[in-house]
C-alpha positions as CSV (number, residue, x, y, z in Angstrom):
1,X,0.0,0.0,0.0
2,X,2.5,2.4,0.4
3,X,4.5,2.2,-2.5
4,X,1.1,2.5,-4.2
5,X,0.6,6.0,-2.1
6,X,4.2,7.2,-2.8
7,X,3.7,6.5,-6.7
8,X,0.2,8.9,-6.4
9,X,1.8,11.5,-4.6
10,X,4.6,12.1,-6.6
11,X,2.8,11.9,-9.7
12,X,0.4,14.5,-8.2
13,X,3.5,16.6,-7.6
14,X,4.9,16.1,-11.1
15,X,1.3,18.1,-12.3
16,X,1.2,20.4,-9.9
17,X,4.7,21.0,-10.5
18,X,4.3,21.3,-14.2
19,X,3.2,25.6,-13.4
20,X,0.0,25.8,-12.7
21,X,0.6,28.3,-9.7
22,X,0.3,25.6,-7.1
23,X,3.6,24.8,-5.0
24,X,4.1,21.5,-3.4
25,X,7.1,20.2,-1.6
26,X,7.8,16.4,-0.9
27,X,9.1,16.2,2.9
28,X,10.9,13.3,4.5
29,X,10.5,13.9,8.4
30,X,13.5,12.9,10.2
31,X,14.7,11.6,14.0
32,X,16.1,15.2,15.1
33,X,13.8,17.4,12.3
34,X,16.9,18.0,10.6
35,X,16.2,19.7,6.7
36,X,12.6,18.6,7.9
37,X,11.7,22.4,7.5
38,X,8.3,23.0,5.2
39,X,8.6,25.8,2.8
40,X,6.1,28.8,3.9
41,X,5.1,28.7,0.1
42,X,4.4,25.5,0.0
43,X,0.9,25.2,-0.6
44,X,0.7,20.8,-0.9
45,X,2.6,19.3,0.8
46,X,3.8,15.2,1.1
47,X,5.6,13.5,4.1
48,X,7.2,10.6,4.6
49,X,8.6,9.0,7.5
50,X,10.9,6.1,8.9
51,X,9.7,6.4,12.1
52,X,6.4,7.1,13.8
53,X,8.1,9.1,15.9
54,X,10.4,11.4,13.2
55,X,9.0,14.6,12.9
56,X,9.0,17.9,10.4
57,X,8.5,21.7,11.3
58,X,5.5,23.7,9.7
59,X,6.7,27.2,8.9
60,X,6.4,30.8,10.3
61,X,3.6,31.6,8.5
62,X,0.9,34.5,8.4
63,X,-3.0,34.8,9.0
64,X,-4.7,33.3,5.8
65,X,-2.1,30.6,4.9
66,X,-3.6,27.0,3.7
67,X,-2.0,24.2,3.4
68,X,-3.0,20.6,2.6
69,X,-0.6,18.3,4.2
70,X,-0.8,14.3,2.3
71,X,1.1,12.0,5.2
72,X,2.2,8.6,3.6
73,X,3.8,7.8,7.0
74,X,3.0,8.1,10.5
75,X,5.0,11.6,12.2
76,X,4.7,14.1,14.3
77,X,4.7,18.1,13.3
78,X,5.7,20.8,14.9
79,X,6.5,25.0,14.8
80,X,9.2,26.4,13.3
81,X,8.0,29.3,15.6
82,X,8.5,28.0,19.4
83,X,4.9,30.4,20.1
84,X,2.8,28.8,17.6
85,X,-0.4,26.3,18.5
86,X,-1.8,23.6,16.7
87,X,-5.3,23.6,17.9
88,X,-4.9,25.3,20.3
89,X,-1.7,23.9,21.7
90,X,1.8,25.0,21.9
91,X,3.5,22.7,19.1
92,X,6.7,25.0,18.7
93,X,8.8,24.4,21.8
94,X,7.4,21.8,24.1
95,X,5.1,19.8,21.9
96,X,4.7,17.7,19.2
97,X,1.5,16.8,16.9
98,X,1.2,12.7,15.6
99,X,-0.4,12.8,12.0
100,X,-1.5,9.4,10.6
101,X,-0.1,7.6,7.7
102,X,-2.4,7.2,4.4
103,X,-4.3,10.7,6.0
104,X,-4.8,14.4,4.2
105,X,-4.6,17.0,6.1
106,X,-6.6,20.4,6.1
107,X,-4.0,23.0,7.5
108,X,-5.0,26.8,8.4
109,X,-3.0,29.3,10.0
110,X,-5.3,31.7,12.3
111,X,-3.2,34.9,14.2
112,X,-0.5,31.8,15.3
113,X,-2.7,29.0,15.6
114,X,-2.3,26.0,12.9
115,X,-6.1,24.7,12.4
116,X,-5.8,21.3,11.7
117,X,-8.9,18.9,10.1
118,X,-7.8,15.4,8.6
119,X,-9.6,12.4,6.9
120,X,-8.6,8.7,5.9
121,X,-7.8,7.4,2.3
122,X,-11.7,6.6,2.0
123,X,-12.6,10.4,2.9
124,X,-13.6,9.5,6.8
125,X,-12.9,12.4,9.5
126,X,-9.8,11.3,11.3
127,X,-9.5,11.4,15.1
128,X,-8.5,15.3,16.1
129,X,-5.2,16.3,16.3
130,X,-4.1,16.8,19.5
131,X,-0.2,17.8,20.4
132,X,1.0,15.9,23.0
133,X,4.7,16.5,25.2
134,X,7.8,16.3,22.8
């Protein structure tokens, strides 16, 4: 199953790629979050992971900013910004946010709060996100 998601994905990237005004950015999350840095123009984005418990840094962002986050692997996000939430919660400095593999991601940045929605492969609401202690 997931080579058949990694295929998709990066054939979605190779269109979206192709100029249409969209960016996307294919993200390996990573033990320490090291180059796990999204770009704040991204505007699709596609994770992967080793580990369940590797993780990648959404970016300082402004008010308005969407971004639809495809997880192929099971991670954990957090803030580039050590203030910014994730529903809510700190995620920037002393907490961490699990996403779950084969999931899409609805992200929205409100005045340094990361709204976050997902559903499953079959479009089913996931379980909320809720950041939990790094």
């Amino acid at each position: 199953m997931t080579g058949n998601l990694t295929r998709t994905f990066n054939d979605v990237k190779e269109r979206l790629d192709a100029g249409d005004g969209i960016n996307s950015q294919t993200l390996a999350a990573t033990a320490d979050g090291t180059l796990a840095y999204v770009n704040p123009e991204t505007d699709i984005l596609f994770v992967t992971s080793a580990a369940a418990d590797n993780w990648f840094y959404m970016p300082a962002a402004v008010s308005g900013k969407r971004m639809t986050i495809n997880v192929a692997a099971t991670c954990e996000v957090r803030s580039a910004v050590a203030a910014d939430k994730m529903n809510n919660v700190v995620i920037g400095a002393t907490n961490e946010a699990p996403l779950i593999a084969g999931a899409t991601y609805d992200a929205r940045y409100v005045a340094g709060n990361w709204l976050i929605t997902g559903v499953d492969a079959e479009g089913v609401a996931v379980a909320a996100v809720v950041p939990n202690a790094v």
